[in-house]
PyMOL CGO cylinders between C-alpha atoms (Angstrom):
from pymol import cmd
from pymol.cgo import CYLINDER

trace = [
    CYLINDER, 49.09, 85.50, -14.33, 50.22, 81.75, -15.47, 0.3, 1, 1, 1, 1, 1, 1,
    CYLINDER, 50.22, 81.75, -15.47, 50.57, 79.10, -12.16, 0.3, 1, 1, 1, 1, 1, 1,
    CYLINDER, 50.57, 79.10, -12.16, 53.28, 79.81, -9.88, 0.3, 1, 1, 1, 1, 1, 1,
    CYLINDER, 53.28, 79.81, -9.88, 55.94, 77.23, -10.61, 0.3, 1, 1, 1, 1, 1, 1,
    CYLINDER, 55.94, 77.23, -10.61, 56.81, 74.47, -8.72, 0.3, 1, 1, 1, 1, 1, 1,
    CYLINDER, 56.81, 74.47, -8.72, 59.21, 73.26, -6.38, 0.3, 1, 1, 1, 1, 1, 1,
    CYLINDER, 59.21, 73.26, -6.38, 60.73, 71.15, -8.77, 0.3, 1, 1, 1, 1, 1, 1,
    CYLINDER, 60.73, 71.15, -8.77, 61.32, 73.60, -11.64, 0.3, 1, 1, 1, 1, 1, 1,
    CYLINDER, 61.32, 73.60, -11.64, 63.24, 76.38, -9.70, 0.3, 1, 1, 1, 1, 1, 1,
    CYLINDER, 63.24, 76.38, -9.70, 65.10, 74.16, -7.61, 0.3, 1, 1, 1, 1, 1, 1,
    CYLINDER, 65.10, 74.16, -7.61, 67.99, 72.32, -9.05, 0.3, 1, 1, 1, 1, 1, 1,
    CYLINDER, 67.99, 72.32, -9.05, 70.12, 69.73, -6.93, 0.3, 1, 1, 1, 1, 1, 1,
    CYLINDER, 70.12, 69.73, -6.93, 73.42, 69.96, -6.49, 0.3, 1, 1, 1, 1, 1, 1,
    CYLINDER, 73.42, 69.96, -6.49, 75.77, 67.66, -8.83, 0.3, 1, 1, 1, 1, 1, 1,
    CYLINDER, 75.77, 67.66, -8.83, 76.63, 65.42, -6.07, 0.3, 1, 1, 1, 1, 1, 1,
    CYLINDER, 76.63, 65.42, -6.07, 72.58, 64.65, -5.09, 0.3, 1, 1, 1, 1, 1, 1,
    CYLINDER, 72.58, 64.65, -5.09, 72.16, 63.97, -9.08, 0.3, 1, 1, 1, 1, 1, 1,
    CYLINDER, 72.16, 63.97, -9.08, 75.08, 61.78, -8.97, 0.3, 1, 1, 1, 1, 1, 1,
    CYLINDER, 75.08, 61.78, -8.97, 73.76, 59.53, -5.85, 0.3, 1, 1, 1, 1, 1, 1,
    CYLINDER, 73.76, 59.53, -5.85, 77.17, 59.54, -4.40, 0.3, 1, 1, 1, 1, 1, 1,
    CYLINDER, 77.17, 59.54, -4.40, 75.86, 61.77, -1.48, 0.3, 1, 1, 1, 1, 1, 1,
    CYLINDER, 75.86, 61.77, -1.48, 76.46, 60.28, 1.77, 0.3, 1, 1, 1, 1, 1, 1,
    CYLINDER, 76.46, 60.28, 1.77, 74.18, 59.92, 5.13, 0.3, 1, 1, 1, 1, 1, 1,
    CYLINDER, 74.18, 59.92, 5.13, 77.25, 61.25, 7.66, 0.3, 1, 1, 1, 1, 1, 1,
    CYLINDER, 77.25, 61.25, 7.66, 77.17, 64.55, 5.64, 0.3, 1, 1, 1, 1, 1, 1,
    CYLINDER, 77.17, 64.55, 5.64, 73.66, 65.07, 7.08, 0.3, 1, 1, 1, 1, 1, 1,
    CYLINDER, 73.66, 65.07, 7.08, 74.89, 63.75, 10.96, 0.3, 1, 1, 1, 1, 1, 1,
    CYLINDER, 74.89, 63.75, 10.96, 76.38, 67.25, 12.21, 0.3, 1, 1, 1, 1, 1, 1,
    CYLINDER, 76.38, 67.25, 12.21, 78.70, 65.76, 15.25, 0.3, 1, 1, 1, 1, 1, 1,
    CYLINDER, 78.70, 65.76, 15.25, 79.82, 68.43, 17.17, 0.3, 1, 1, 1, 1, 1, 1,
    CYLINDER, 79.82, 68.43, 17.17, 82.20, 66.42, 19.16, 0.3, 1, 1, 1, 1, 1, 1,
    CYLINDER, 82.20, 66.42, 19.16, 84.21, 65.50, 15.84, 0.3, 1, 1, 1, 1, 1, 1,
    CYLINDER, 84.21, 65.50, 15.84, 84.48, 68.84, 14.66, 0.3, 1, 1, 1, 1, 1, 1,
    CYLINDER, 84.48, 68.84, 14.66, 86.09, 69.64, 18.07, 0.3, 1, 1, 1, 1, 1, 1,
    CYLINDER, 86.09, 69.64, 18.07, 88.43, 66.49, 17.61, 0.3, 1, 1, 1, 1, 1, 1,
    CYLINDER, 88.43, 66.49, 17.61, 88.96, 67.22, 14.18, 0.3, 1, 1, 1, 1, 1, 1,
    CYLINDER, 88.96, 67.22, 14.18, 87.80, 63.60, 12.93, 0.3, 1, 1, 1, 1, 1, 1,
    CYLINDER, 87.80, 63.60, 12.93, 84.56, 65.17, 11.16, 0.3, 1, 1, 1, 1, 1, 1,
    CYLINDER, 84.56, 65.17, 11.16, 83.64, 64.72, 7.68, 0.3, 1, 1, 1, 1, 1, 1,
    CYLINDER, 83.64, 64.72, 7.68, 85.21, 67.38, 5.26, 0.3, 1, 1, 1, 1, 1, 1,
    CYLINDER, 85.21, 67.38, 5.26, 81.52, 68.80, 5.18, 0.3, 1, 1, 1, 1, 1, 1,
    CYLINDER, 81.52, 68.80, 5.18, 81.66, 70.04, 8.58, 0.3, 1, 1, 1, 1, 1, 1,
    CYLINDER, 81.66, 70.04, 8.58, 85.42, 69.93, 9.62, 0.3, 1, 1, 1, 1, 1, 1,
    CYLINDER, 85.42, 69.93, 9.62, 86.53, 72.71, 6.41, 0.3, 1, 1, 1, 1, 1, 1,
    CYLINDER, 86.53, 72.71, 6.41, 85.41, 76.28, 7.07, 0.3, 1, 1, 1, 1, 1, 1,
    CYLINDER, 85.41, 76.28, 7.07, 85.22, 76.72, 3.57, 0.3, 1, 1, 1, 1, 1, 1,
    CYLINDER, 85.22, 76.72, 3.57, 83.87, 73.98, 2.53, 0.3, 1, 1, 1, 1, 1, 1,
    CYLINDER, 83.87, 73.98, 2.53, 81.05, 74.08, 5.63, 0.3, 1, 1, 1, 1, 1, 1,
    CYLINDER, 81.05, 74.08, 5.63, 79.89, 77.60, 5.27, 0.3, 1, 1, 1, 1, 1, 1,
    CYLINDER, 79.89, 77.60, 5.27, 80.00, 77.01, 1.23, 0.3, 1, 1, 1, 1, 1, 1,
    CYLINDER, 80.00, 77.01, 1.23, 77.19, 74.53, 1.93, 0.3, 1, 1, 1, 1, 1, 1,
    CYLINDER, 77.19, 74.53, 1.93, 75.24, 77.18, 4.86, 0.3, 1, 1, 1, 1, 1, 1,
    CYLINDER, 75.24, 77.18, 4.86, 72.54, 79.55, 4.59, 0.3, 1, 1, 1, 1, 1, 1,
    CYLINDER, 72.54, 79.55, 4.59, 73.12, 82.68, 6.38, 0.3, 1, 1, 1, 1, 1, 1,
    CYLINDER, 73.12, 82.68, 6.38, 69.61, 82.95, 7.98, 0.3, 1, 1, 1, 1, 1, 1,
    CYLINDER, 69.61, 82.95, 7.98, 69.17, 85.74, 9.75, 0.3, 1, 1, 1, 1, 1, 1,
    CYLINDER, 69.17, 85.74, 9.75, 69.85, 83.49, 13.11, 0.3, 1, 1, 1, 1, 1, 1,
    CYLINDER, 69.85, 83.49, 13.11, 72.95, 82.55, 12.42, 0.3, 1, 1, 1, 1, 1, 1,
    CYLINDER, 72.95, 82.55, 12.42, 74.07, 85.68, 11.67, 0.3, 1, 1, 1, 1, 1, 1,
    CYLINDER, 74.07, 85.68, 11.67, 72.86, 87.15, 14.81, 0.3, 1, 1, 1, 1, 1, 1,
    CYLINDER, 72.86, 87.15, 14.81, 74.25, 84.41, 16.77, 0.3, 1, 1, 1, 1, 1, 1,
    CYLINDER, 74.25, 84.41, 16.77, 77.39, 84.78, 15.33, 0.3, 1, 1, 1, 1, 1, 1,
    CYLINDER, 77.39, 84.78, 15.33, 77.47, 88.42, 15.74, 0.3, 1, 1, 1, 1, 1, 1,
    CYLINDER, 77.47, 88.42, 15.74, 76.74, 87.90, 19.41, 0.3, 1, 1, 1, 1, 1, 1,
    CYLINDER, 76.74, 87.90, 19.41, 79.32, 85.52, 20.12, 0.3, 1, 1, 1, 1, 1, 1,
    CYLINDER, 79.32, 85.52, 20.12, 82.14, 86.96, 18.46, 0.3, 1, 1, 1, 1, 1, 1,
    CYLINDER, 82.14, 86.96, 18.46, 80.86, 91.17, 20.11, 0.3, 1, 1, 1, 1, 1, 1,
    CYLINDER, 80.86, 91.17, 20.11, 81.17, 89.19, 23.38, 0.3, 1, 1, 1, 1, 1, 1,
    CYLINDER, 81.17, 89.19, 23.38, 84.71, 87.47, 22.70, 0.3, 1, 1, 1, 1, 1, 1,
    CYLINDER, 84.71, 87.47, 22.70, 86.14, 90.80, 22.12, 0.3, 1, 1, 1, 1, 1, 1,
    CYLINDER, 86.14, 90.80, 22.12, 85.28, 92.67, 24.26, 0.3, 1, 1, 1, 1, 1, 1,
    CYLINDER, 85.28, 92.67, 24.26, 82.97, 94.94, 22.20, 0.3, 1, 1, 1, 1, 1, 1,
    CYLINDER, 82.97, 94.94, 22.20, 79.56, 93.71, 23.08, 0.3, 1, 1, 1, 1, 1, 1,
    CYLINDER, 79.56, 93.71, 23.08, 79.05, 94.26, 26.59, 0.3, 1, 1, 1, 1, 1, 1,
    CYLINDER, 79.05, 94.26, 26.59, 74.90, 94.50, 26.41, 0.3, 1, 1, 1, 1, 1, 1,
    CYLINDER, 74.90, 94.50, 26.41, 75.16, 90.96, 25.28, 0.3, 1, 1, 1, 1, 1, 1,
    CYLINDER, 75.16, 90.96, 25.28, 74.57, 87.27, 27.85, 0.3, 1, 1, 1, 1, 1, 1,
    CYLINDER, 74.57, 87.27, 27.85, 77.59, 85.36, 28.72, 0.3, 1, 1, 1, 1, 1, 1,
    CYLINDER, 77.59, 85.36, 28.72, 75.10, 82.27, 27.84, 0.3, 1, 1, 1, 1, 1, 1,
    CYLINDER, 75.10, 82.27, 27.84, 73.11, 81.95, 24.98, 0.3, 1, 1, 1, 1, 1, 1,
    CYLINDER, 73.11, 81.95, 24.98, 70.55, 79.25, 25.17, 0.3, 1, 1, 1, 1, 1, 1,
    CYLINDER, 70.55, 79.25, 25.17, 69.26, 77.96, 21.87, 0.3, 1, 1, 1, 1, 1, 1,
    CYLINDER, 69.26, 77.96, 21.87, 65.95, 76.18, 21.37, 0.3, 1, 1, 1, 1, 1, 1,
    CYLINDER, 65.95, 76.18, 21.37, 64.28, 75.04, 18.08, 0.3, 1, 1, 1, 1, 1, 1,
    CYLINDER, 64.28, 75.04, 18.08, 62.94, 71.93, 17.41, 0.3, 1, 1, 1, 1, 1, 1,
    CYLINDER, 62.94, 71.93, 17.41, 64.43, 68.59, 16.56, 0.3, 1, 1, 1, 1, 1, 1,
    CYLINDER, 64.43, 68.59, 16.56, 66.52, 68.94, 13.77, 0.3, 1, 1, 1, 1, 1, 1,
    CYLINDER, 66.52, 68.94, 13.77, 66.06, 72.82, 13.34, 0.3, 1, 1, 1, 1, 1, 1,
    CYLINDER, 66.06, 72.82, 13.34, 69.75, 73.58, 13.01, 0.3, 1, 1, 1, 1, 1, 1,
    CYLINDER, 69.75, 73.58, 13.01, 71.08, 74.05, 16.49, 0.3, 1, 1, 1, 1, 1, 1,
    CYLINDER, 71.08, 74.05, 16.49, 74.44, 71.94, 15.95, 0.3, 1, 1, 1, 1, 1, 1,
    CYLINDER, 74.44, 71.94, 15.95, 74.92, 73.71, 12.85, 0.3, 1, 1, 1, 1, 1, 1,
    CYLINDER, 74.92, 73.71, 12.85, 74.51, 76.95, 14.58, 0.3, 1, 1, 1, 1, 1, 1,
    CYLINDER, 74.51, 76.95, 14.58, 76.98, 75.79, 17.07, 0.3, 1, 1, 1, 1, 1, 1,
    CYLINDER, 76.98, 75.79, 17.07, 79.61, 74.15, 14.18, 0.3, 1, 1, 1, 1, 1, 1,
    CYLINDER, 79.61, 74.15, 14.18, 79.46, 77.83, 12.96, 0.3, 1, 1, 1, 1, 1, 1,
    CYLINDER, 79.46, 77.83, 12.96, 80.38, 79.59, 15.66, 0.3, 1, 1, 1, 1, 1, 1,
    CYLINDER, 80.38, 79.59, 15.66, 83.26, 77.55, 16.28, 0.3, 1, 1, 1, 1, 1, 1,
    CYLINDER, 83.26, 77.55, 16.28, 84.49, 77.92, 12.44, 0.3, 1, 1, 1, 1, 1, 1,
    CYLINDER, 84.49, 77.92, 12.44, 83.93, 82.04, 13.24, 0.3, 1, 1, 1, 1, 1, 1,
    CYLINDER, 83.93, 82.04, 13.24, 85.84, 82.33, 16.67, 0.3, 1, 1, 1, 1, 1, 1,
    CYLINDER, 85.84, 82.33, 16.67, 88.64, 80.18, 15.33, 0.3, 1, 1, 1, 1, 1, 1,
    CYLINDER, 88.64, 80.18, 15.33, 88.81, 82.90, 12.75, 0.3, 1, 1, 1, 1, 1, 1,
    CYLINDER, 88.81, 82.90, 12.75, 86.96, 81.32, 9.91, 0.3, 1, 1, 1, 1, 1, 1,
    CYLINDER, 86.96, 81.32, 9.91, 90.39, 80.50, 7.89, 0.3, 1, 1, 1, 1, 1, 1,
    CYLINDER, 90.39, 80.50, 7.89, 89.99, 80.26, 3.94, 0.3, 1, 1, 1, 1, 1, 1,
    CYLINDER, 89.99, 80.26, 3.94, 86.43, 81.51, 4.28, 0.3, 1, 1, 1, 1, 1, 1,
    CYLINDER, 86.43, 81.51, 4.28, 85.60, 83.77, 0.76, 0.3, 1, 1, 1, 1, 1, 1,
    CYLINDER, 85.60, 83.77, 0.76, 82.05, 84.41, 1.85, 0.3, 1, 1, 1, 1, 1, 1,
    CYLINDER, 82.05, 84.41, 1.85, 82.23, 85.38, 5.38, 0.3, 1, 1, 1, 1, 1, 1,
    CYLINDER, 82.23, 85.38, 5.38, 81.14, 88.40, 5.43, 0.3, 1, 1, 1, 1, 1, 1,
    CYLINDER, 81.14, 88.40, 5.43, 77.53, 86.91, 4.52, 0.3, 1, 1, 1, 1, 1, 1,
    CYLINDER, 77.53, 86.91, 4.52, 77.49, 85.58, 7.61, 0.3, 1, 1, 1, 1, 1, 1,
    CYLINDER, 77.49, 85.58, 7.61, 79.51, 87.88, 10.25, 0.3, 1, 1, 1, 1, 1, 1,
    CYLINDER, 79.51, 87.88, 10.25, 80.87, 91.59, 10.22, 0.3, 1, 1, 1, 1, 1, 1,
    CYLINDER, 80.87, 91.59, 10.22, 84.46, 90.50, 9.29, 0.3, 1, 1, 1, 1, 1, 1,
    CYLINDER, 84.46, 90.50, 9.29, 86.04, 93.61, 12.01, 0.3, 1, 1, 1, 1, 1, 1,
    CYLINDER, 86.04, 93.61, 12.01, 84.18, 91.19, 14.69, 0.3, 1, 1, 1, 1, 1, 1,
    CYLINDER, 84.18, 91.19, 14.69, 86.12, 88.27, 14.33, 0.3, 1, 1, 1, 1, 1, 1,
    CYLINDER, 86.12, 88.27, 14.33, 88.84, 87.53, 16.89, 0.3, 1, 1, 1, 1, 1, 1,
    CYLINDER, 88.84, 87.53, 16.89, 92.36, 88.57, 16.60, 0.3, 1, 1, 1, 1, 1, 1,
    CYLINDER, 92.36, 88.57, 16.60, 94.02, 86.60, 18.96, 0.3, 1, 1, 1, 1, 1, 1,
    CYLINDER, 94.02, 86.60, 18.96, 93.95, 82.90, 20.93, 0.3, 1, 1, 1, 1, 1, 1,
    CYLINDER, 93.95, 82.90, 20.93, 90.05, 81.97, 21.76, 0.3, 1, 1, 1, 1, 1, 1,
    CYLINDER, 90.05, 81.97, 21.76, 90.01, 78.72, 23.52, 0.3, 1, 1, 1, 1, 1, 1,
    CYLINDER, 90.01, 78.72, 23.52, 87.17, 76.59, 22.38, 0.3, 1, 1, 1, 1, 1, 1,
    CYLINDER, 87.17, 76.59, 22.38, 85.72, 73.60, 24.66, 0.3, 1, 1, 1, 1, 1, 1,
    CYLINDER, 85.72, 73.60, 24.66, 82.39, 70.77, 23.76, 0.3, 1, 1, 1, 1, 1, 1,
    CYLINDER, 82.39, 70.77, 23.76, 80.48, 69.04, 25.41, 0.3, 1, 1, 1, 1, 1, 1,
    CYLINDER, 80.48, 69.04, 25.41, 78.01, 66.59, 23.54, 0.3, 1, 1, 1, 1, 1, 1,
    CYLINDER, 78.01, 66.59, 23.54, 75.82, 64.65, 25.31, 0.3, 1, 1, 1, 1, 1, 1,
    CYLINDER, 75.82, 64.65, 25.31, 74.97, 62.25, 22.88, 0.3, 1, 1, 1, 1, 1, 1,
    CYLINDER, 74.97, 62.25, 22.88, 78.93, 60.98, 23.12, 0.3, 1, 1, 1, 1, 1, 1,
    CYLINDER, 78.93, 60.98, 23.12, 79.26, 61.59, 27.23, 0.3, 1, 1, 1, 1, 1, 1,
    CYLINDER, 79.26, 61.59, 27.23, 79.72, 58.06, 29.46, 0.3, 1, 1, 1, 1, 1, 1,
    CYLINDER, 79.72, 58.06, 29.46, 78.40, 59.31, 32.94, 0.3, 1, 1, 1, 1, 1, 1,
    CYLINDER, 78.40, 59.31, 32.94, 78.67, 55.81, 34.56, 0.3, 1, 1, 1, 1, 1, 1,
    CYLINDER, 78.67, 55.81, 34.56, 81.81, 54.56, 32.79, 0.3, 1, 1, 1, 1, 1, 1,
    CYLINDER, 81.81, 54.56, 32.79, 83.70, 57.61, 31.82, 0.3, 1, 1, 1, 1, 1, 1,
    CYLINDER, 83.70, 57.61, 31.82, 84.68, 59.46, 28.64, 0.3, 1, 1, 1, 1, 1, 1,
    CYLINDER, 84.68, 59.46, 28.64, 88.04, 57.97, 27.83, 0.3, 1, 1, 1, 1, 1, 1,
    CYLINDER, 88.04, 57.97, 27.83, 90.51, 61.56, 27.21, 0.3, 1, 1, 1, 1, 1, 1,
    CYLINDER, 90.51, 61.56, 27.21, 93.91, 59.66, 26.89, 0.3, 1, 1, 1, 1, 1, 1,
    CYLINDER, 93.91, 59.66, 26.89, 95.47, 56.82, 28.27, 0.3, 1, 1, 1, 1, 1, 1,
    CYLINDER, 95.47, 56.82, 28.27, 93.63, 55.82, 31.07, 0.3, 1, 1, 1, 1, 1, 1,
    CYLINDER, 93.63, 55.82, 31.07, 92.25, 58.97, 31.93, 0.3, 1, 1, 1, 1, 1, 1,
    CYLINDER, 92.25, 58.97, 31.93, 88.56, 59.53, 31.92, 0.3, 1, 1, 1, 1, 1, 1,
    CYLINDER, 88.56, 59.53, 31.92, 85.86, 62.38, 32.52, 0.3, 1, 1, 1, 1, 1, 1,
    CYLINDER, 85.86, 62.38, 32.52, 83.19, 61.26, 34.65, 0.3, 1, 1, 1, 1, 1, 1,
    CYLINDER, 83.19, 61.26, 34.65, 80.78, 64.91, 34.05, 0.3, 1, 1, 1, 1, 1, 1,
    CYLINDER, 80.78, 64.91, 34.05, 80.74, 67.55, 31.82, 0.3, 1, 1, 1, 1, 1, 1,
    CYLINDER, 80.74, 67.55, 31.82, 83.38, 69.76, 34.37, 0.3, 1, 1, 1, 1, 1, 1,
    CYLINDER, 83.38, 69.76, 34.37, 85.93, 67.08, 33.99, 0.3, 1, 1, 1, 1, 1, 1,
    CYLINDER, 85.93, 67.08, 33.99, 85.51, 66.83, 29.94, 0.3, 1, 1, 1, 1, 1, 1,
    CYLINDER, 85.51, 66.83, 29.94, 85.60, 70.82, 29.79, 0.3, 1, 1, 1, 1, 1, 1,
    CYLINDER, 85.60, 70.82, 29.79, 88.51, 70.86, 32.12, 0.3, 1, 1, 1, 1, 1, 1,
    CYLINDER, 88.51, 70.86, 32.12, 90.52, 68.58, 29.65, 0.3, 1, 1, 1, 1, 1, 1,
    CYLINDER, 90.52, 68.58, 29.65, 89.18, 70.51, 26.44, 0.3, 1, 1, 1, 1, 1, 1,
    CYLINDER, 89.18, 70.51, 26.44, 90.68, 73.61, 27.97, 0.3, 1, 1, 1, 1, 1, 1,
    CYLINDER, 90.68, 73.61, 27.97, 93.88, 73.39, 29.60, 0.3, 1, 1, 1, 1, 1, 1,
    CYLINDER, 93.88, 73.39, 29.60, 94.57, 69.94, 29.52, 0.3, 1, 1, 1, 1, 1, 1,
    CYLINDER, 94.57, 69.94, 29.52, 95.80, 67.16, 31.98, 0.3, 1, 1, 1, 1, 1, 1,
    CYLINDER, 95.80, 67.16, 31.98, 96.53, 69.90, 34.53, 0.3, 1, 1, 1, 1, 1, 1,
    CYLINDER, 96.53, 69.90, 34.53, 93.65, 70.83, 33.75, 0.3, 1, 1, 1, 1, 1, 1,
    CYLINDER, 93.65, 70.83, 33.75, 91.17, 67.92, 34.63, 0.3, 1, 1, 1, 1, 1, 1,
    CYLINDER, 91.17, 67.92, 34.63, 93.49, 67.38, 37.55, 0.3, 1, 1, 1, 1, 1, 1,
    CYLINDER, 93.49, 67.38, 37.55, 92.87, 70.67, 39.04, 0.3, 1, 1, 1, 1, 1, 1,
    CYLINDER, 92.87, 70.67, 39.04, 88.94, 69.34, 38.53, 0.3, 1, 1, 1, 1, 1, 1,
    CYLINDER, 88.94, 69.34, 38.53, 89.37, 66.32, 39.25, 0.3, 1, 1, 1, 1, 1, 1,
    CYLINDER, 89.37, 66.32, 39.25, 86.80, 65.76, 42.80, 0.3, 1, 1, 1, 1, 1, 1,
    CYLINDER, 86.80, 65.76, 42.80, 84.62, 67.30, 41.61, 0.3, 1, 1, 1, 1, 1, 1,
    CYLINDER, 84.62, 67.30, 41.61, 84.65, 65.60, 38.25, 0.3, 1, 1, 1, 1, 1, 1,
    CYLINDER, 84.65, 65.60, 38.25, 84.09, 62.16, 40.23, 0.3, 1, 1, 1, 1, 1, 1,
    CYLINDER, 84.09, 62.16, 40.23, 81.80, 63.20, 42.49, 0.3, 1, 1, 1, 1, 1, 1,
    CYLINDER, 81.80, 63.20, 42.49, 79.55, 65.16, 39.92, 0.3, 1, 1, 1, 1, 1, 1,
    CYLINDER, 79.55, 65.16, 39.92, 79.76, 68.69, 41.44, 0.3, 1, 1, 1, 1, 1, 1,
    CYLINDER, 79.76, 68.69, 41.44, 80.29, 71.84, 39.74, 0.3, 1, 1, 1, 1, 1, 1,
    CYLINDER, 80.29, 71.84, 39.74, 83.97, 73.17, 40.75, 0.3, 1, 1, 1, 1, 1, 1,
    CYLINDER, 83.97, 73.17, 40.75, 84.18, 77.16, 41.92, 0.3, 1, 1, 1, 1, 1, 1,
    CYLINDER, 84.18, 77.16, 41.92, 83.84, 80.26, 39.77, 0.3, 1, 1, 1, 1, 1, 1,
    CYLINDER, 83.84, 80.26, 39.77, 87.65, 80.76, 40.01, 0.3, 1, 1, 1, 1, 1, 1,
    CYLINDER, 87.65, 80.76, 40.01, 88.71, 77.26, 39.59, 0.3, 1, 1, 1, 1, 1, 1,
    CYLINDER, 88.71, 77.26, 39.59, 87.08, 77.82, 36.30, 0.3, 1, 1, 1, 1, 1, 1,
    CYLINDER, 87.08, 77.82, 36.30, 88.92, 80.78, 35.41, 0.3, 1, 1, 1, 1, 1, 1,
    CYLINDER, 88.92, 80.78, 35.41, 91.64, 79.22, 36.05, 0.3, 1, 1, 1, 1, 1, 1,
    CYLINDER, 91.64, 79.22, 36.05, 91.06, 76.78, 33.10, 0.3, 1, 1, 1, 1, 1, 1,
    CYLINDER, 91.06, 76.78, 33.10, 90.44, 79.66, 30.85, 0.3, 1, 1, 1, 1, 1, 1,
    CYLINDER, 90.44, 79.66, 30.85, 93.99, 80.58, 31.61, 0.3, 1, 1, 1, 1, 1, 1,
    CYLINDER, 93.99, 80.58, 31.61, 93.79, 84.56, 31.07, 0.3, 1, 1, 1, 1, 1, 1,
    CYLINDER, 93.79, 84.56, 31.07, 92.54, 84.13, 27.39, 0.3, 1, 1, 1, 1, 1, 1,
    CYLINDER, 92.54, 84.13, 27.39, 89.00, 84.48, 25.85, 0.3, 1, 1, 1, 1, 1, 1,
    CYLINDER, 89.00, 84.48, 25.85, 87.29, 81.00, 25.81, 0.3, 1, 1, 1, 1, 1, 1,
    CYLINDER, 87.29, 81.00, 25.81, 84.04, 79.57, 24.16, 0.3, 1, 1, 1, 1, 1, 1,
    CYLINDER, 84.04, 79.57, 24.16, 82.06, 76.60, 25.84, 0.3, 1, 1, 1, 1, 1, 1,
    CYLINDER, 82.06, 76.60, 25.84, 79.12, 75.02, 23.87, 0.3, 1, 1, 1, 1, 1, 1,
    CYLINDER, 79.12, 75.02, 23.87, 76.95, 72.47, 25.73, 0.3, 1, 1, 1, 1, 1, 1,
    CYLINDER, 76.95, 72.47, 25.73, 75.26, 70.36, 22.80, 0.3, 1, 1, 1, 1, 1, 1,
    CYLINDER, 75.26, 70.36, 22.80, 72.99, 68.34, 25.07, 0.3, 1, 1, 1, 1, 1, 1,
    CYLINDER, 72.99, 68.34, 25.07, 71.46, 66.14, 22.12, 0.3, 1, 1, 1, 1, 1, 1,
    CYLINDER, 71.46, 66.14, 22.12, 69.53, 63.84, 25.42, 0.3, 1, 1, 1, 1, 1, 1,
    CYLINDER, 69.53, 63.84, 25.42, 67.69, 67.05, 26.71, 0.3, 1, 1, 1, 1, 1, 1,
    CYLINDER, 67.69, 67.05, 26.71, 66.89, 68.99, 23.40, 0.3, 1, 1, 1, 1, 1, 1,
    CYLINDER, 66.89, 68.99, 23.40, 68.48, 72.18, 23.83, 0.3, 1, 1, 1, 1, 1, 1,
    CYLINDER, 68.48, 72.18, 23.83, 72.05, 73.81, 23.53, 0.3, 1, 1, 1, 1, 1, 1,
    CYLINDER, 72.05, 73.81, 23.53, 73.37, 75.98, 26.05, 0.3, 1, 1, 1, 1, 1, 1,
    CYLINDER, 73.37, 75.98, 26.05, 76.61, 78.36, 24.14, 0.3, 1, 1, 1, 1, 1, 1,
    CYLINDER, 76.61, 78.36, 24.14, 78.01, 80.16, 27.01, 0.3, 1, 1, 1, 1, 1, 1,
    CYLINDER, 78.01, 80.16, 27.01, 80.62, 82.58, 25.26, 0.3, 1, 1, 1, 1, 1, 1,
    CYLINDER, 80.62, 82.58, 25.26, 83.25, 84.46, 28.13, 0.3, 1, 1, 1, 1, 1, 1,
    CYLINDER, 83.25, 84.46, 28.13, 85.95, 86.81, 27.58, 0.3, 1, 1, 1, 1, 1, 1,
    CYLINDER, 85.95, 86.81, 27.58, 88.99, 85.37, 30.17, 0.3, 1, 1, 1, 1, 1, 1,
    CYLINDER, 88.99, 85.37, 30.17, 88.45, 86.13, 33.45, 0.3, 1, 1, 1, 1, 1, 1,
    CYLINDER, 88.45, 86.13, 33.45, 84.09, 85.62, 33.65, 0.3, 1, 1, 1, 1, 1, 1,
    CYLINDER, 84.09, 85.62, 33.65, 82.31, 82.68, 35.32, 0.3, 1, 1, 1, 1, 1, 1,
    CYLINDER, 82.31, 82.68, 35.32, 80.33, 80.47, 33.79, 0.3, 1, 1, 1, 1, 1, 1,
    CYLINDER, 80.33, 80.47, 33.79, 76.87, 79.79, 35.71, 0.3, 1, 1, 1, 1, 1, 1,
    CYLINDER, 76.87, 79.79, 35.71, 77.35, 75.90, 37.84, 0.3, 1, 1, 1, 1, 1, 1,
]
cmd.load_cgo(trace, "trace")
């Protein structure tokens, strides 16, 4: 048997790497963007963002355990996923998925490489982030006008229903406490909903996925 070949003759970069126009931000997965809908086409186009993903066998079983537990058909399965690798081992990725897949992965050719296509949802999921790395504790994360979110509940609160909705959070979003189990399902507003906690500070992501009508842990 000759040598085994090397890394550099069976690997061929893509046109774009040979080119040199490839930019740095298409490496910087921001969660908080893709939520915004200011992200790079990279991350922000299903298509385009799952044309450029692996489906490791992780992703697809993190996908296939979010969207069982959306609908309904995956009872056996954690309202909160916790998901620890180390630094720059894919967890924001994992998480950009998942909210490509529960918003129903539109223009996606290849999905089914990643996710059972009878598992994704039929109907409304709302989806709510919050990143760490982009979170103002002591000043406040401006959400519009002169409104701001002081903790994670009062960001979530926005994400998911709205000004009514950080103003039914609102004390507890000053004073840093976690609101009640039914004030919270009172954000989801009767319809399946998807939180992702990218904490980028503490080094691991917290995905807690809940049909309408569960708690999330405070």
């Amino acid at each position: 048997m000759g040598s085994p070949r090397s890394i550099f003759q069976t690997c061929v970069p893509r046109t774009d790497v040979l080119a040199g126009t490839t930019k740095d931000e298409q490496f910087a997965a921001d969660l908080a963007q893709v939520i915004k809908g200011t992200a790079p086409d990279e991350y922000q186009v299903p298509s385009t963002f799952f044309s450029h993903s692996y489906p490791t066998r992780g992703m697809r079983e993190l996908l296939k355990a979010v969207c069982k537990r959306i609908s309904g058909q995956g009872g056996e399965v954690s309202s909160v996923l916790r998901l620890e690798t180390q630094f720059g081992g894919g967890k924001t990725h994992g998480l950009i998925a998942v909210v490509h897949t529960v918003r129903g992965a539109e223009g996606v050719g290849n999905i089914g490489d990643f996710v059972d296509p009878s598992l994704l949802p039929n109907g409304k999921v709302r989806v709510a982030a919050f990143d760490g790395e982009n979170s103002d504790p002591a000043n406040g994360l401006t959400l519009e006008g002169d409104l701001r979110a002081y903790s994670l509940w009062g960001d979530l609160a926005y994400q998911l229903a709205g000004v009514d909705g950080y103003r039914r959070v609102e004390t507890s979003d000053r004073g840093h406490i976690a609101p009640g189990a039914e004030t919270i399902r009172e954000l989801f507003g009767g319809e399946p909903a998807l939180i992702l906690i990218d904490e980028q500070r503490c080094g691991s992501e917290m995905l807690p996925a809940c049909r309408a009508g569960s708690s999330l842990p405070s």
